[in-house]
ZAFI-445047 format. One record per atom (N, C-alpha, C): x, y, z; residue in three letters; residue number from 0; atom name. Coordinates in nm, 4 decimals, always signed. Layout:
<pts>
          u          v          w   residu   num   atome
          X          Y          Z      ALA   NUM      CA
...
</pts>
This chain:
<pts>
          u          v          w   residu   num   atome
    -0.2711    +2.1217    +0.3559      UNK     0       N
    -0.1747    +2.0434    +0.2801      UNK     0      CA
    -0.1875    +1.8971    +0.3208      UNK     0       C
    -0.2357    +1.8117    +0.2219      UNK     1       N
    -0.2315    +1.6530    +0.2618      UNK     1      CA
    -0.0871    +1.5951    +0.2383      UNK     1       C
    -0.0895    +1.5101    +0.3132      UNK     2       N
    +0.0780    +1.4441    +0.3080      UNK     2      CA
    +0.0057    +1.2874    +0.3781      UNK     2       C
    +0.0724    +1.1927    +0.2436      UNK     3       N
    +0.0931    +1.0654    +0.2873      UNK     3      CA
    +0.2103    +1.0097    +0.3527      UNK     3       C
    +0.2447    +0.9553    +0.4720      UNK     4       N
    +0.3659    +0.9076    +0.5082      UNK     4      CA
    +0.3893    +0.7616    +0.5700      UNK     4       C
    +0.4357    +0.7087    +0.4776      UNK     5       N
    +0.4766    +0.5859    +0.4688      UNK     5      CA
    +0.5645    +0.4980    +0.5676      UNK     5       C
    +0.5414    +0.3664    +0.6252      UNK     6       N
    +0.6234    +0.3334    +0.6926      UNK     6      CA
    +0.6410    +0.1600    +0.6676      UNK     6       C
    +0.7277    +0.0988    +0.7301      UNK     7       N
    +0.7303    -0.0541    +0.7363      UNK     7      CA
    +0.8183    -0.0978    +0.6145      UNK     7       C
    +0.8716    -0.0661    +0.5222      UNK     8       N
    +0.9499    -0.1580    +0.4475      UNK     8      CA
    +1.0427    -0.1729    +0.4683      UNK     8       C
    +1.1011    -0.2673    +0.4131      UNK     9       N
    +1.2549    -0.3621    +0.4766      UNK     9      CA
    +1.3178    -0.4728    +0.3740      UNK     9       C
    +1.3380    -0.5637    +0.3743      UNK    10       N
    +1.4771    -0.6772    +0.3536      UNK    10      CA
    +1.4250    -0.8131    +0.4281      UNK    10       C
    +1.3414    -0.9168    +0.3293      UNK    11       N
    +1.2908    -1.0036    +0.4032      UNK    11      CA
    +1.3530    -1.1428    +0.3310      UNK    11       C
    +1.2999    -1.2556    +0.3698      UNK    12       N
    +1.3645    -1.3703    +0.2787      UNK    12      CA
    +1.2149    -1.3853    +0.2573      UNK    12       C
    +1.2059    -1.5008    +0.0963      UNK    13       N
    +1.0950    -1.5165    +0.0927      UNK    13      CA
    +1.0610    -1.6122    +0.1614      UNK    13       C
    +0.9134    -1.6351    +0.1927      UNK    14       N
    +0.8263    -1.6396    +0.2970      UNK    14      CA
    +0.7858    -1.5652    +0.3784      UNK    14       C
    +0.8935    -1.5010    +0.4075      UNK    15       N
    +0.8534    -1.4201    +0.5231      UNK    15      CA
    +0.7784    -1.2602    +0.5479      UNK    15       C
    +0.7496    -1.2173    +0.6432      UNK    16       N
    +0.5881    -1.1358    +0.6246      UNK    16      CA
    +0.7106    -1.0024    +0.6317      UNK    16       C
    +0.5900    -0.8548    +0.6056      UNK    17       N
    +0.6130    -0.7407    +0.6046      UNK    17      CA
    +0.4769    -0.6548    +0.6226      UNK    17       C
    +0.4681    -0.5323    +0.7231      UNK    18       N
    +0.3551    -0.4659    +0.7229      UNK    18      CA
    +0.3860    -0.3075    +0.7016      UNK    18       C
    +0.3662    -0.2847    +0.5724      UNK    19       N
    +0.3141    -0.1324    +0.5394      UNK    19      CA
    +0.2158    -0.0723    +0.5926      UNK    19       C
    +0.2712    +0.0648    +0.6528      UNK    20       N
    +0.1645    +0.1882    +0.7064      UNK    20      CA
    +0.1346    +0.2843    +0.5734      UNK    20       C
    +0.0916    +0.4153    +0.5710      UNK    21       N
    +0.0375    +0.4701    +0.5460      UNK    21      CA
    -0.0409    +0.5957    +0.6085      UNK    21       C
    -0.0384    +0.6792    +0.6662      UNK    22       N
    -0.0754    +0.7900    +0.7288      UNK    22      CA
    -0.0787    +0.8806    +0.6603      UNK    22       C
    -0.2341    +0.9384    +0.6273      UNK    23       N
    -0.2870    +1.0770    +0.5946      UNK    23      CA
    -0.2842    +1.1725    +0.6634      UNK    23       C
    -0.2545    +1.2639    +0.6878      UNK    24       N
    -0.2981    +1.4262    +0.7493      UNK    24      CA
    -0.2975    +1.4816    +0.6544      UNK    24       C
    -0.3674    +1.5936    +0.7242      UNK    25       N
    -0.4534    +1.7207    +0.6497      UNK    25      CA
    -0.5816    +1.7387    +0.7268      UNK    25       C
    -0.5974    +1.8764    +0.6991      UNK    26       N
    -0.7420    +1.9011    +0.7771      UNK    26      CA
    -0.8754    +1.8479    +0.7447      UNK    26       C
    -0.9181    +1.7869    +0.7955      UNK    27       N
    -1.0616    +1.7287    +0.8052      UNK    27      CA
    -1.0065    +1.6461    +0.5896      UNK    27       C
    -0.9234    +1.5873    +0.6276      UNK    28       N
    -0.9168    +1.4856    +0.5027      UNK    28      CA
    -0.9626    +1.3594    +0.5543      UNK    28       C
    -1.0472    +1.2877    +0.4287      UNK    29       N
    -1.0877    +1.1659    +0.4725      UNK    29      CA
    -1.1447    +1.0968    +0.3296      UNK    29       C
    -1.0298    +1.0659    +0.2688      UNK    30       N
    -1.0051    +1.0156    +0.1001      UNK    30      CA
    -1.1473    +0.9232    +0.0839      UNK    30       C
    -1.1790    +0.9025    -0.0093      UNK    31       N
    -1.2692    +0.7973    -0.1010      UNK    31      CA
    -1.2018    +0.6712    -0.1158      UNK    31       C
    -1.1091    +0.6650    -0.1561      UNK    32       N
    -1.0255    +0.5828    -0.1721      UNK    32      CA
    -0.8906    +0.5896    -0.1356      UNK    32       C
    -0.8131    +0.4513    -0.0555      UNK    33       N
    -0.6796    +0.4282    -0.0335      UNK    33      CA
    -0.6059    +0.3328    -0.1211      UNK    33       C
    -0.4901    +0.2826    -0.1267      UNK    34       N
    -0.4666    +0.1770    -0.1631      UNK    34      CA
    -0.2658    +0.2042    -0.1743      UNK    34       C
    -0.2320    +0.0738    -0.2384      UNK    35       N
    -0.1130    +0.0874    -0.2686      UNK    35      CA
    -0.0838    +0.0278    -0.3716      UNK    35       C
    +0.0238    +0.0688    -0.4398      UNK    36       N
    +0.0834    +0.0514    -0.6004      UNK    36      CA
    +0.2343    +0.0094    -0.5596      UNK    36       C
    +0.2675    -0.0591    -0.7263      UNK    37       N
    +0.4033    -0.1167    -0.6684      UNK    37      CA
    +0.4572    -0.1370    -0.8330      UNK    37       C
    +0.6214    -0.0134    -0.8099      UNK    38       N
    +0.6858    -0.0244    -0.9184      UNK    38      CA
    +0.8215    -0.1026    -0.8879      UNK    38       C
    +0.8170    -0.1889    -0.9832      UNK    39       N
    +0.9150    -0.3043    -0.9951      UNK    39      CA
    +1.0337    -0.2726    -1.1248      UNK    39       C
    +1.1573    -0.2801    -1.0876      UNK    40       N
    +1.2520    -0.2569    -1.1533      UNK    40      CA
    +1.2031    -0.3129    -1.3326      UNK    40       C
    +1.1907    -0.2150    -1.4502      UNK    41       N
    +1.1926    -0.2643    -1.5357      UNK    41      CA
    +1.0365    -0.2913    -1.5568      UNK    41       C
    +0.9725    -0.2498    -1.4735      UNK    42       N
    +0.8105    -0.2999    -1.5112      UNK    42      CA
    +0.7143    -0.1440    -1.4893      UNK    42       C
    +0.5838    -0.1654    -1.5611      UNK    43       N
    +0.4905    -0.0795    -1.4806      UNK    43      CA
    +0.4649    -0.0625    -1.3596      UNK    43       C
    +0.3858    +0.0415    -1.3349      UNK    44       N
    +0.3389    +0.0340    -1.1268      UNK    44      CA
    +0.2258    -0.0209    -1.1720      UNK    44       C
    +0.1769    -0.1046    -1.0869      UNK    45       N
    +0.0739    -0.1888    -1.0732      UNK    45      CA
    -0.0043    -0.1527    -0.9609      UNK    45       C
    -0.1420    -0.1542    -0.9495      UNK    46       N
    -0.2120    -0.1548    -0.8846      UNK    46      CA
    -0.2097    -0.3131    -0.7455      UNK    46       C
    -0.1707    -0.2623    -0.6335      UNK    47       N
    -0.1720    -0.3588    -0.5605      UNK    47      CA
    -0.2847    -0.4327    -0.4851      UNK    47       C
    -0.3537    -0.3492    -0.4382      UNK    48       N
    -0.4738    -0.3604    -0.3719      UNK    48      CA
    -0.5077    -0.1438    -0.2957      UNK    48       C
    -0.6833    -0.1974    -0.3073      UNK    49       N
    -0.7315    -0.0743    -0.2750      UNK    49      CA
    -0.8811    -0.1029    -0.1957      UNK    49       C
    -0.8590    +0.0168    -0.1162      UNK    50       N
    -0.9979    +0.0110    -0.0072      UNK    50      CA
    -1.0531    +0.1016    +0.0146      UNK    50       C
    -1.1634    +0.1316    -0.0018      UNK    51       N
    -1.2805    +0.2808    -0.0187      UNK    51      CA
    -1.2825    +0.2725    +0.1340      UNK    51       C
    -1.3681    +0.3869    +0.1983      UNK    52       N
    -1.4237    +0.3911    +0.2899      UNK    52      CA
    -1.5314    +0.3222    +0.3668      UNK    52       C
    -1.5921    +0.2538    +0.2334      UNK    53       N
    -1.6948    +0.1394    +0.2627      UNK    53      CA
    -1.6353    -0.0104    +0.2904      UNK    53       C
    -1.5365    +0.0092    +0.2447      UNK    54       N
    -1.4629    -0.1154    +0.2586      UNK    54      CA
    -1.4849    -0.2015    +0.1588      UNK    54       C
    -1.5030    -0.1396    +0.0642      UNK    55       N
    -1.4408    -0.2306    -0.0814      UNK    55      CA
    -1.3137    -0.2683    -0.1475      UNK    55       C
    -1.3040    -0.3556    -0.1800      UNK    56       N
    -1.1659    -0.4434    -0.1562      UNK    56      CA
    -1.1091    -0.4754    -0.3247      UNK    56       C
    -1.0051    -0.4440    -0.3440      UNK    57       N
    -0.9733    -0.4828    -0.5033      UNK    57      CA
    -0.8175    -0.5512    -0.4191      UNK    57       C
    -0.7735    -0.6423    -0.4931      UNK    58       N
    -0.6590    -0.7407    -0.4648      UNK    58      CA
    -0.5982    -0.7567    -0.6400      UNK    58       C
    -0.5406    -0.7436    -0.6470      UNK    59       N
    -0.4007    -0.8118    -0.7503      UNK    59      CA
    -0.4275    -0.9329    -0.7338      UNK    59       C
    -0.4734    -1.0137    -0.8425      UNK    60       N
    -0.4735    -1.1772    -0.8086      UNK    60      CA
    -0.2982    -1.2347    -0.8004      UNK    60       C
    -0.2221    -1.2061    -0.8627      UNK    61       N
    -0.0957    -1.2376    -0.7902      UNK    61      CA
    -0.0741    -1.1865    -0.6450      UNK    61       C
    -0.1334    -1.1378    -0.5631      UNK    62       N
    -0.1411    -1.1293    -0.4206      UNK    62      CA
    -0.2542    -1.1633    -0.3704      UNK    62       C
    -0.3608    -1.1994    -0.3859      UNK    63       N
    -0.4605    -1.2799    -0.3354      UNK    63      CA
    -0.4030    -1.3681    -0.2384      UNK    63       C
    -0.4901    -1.3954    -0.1459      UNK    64       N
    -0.4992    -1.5113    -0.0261      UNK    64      CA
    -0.3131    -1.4490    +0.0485      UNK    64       C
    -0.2596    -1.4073    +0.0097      UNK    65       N
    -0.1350    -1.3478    +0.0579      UNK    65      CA
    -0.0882    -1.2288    +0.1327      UNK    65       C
    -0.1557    -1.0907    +0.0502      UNK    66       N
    -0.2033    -0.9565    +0.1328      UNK    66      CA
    -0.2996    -0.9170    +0.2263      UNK    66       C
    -0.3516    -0.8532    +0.2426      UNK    67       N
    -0.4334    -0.7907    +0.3505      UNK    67      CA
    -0.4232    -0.6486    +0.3608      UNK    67       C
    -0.5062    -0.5484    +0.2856      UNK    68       N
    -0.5331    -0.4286    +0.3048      UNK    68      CA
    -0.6511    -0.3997    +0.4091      UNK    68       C
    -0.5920    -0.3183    +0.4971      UNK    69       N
    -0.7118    -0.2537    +0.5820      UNK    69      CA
    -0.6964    -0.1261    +0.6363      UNK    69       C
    -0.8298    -0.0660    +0.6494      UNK    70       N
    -0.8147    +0.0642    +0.6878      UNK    70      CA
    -0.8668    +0.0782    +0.8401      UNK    70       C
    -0.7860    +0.2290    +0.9220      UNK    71       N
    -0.8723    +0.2793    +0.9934      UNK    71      CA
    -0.9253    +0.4054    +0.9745      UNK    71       C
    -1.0157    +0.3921    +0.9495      UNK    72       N
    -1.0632    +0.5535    +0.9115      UNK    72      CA
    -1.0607    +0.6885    +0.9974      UNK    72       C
    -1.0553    +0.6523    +1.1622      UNK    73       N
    -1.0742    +0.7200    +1.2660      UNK    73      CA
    -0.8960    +0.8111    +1.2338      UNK    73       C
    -0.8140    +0.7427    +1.2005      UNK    74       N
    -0.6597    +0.7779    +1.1822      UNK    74      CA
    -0.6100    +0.7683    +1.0638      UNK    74       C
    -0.6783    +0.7696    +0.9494      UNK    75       N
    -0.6799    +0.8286    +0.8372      UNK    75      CA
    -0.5415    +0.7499    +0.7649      UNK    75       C
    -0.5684    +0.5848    +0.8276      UNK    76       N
    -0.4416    +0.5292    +0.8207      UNK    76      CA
    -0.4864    +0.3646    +0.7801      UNK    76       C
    -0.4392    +0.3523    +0.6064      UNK    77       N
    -0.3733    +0.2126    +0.5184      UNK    77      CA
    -0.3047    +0.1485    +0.5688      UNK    77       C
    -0.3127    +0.0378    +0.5802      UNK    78       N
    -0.2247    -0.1173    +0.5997      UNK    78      CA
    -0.1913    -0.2171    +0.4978      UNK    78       C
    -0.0764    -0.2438    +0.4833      UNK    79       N
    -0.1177    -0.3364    +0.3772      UNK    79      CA
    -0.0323    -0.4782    +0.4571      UNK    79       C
    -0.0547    -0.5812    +0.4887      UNK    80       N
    +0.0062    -0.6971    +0.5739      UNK    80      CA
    +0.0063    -0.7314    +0.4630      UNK    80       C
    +0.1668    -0.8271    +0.4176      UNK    81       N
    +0.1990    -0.9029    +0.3267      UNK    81      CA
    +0.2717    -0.9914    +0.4079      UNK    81       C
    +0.1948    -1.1440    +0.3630      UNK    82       N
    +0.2775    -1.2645    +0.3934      UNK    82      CA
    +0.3291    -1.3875    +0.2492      UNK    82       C
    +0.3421    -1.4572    +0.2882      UNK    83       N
    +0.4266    -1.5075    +0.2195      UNK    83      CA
    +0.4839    -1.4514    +0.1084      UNK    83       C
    +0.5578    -1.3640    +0.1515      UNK    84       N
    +0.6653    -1.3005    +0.0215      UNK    84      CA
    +0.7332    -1.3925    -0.0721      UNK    84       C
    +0.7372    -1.3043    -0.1886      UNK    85       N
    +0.7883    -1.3788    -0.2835      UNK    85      CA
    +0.9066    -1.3151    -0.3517      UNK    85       C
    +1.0296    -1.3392    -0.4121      UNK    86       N
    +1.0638    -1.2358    -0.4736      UNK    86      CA
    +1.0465    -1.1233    -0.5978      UNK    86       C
    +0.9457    -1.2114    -0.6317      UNK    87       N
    +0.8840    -1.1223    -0.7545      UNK    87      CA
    +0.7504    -1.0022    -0.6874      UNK    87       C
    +0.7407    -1.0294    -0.5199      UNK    88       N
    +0.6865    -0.8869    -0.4468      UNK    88      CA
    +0.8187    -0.7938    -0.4277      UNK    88       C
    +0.9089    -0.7949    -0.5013      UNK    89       N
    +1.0309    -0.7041    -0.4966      UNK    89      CA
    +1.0128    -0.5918    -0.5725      UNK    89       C
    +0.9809    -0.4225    -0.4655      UNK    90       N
    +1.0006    -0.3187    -0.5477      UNK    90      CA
    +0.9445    -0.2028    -0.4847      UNK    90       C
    +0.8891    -0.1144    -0.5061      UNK    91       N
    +0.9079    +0.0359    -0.4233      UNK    91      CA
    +0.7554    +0.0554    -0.4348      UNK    91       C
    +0.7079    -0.0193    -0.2828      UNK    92       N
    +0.5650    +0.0229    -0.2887      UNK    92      CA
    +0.5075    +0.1857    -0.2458      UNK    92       C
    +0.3936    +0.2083    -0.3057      UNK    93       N
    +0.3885    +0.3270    -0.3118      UNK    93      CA
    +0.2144    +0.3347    -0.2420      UNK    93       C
    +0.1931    +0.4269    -0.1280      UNK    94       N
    +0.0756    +0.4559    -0.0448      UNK    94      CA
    +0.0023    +0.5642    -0.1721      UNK    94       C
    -0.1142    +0.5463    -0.2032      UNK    95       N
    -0.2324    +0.6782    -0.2653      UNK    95      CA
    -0.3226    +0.6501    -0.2106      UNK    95       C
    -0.4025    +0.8022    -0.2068      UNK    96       N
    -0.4955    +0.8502    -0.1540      UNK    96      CA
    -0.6217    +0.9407    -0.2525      UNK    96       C
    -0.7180    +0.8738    -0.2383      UNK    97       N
    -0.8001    +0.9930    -0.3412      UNK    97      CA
    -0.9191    +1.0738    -0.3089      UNK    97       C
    -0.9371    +1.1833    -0.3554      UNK    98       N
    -1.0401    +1.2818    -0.2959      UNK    98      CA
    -1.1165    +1.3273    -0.3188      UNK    98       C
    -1.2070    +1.3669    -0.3785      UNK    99       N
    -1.2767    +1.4498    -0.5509      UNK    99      CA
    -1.1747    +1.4469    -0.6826      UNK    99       C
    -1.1315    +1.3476    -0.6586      UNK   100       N
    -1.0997    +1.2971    -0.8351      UNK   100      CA
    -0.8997    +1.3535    -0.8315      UNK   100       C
    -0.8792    +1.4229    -0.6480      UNK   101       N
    -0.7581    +1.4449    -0.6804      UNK   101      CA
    -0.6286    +1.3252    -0.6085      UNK   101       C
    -0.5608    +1.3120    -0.6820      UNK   102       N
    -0.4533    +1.1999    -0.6014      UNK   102      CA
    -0.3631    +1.2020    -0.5517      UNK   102       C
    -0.3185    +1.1622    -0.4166      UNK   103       N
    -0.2108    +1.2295    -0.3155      UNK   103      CA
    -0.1318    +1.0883    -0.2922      UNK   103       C
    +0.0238    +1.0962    -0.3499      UNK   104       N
    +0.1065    +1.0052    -0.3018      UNK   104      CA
    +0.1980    +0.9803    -0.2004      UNK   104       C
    +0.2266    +0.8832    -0.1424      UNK   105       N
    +0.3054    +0.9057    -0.0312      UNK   105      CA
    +0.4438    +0.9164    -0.1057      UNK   105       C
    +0.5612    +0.8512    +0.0111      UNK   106       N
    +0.7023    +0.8797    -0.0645      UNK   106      CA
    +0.7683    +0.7516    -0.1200      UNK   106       C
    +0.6271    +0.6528    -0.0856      UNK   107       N
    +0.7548    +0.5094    -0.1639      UNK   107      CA
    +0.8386    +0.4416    +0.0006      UNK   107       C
    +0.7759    +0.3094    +0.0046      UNK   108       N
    +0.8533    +0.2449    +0.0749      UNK   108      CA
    +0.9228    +0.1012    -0.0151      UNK   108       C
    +1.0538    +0.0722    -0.0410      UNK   109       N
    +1.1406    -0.0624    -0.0603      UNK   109      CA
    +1.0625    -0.1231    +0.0278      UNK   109       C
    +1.0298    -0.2421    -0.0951      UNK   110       N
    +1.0695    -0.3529    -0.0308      UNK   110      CA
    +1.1291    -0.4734    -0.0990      UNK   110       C
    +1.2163    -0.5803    -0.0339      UNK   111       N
    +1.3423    -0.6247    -0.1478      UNK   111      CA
    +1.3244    -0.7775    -0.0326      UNK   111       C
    +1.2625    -0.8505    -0.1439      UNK   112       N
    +1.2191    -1.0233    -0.0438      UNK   112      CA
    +1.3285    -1.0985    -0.1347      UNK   112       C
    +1.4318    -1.1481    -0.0503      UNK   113       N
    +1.5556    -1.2396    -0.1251      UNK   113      CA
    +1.5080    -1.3933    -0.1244      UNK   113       C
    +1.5592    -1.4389    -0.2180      UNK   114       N
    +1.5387    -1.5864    -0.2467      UNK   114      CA
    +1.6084    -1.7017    -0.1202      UNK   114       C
</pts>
């Protein structure tokens, strides 16, 4: 049974930083792809940024030069460092994981950057 479990969101002002976890288990799991998504009150989930195992890098150009996704692969464990928050990074980011074409979500971490 794979299970993503999520950690780090909070209540920031903007500017200020926030770091999302991400933790896979499962037996001998070790996804193709990680990344995180982010549904915003009233909007689609958006693709936030994502990182293969090779370390290929996709960014949201509205988070460019701002995020930082990284993996460790040894601990089967996503990062996503966000700095200069904004309030329009306001909303319920979400950890995935992918495997042979199947997709495993975590549970959703808030996050809510006030003006």
């Amino acid at each position: 049974q794979v299970r993503l479990v999520e950690s780090g969101g909070g209540l920031v002002q903007a500017g200020g930083s926030l770091r999302l976890s991400c933790a896979a288990s499962g037996s001998s799991f070790s996804p193709d792809f990680m990344g995180w998504y982010r549904q915003a009150p009233g909007k689609q989930r958006e693709l936030v940024a994502r990182i293969s195992g090779g370390e290929v890098i996709y960014y949201q150009d509205s988070v460019k030069g701002r995020f930082t996704i990284s993996r460790d692969n040894a601990k089967n464990t996503v990062y996503l460092e966000m700095t200069g928050l904004k309030p329009e990074d306001t909303g319920v980011y979400l950890c995935y994981a992918v495997k042979f074409g199947l997709v495993y979500w975590g549970q959703g971490s808030q996050v809510t950057v006030s003006s």
